[in-house]
N, C-alpha and C positions, 0 to 999 in steps of 0.2 A: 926939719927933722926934729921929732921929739926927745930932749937928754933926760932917759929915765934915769940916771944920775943925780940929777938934781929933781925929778919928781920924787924918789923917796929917801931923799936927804934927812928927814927929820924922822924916820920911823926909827923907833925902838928893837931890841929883841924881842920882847912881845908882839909888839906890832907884828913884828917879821913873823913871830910864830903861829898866830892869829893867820893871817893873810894864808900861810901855809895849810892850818888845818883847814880854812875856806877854800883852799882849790883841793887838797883831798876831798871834802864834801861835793863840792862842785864834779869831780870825776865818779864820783861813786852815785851820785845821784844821775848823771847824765847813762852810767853803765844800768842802770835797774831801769830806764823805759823802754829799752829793747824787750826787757825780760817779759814786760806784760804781753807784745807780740806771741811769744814762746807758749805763754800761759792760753791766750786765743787760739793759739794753733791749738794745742793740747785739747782743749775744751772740741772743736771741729772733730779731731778725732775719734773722741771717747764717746759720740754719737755715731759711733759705727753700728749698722744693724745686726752685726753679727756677736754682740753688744748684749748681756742680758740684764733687766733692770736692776739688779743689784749690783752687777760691773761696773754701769756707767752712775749708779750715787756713790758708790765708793770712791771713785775714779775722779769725780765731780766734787767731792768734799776733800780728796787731797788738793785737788789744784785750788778751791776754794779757802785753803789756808797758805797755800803760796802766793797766790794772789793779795791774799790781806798783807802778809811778809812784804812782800813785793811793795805795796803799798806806805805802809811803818817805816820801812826804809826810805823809799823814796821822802816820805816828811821828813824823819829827822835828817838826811844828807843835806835835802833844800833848806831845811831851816839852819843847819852847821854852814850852808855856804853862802847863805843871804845875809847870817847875823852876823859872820866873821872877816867877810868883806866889805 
């Protein structure tokens, strides 16, 4: 059995605080790739045919900056949880 006791024997408050904001990053990155599913459904939708071409661009350019959101996000959480663990 592993004594994580003495695995972070020598870490600092930094350290500790460090390690902390990387599993924040690490949850908040893991929470935002469900979101892109969400975003995919949404897009299936909005080619409803009952749908008039200007519905579905408007419709398509909000989720189109959700998606980018969605995206921005997901980089900075993975790069907060790669660099700080």
């Amino acid at each position: 059995m592993i004594n994580f006791s003495q695995f972070f024997k020598f870490m600092t408050r930094g350290d500790k605080a460090l390690m902390a904001l990387g599993t924040i990053g690490a949850l908040l990155s893991g929470f935002l790739m469900p979101c892109i599913s969400i975003a995919m459904g949404a897009v299936t939708n909005t080619f409803d045919p009952s749908n008039s071409g200007d519905e579905i661009l408007s419709a398509m350019k909000m989720i189109m900056v959700y998606i980018v959101l969605v995206g921005i996000g997901s980089w900075i959480f993975g790069y907060i949880y790669y660099a700080f663990w």
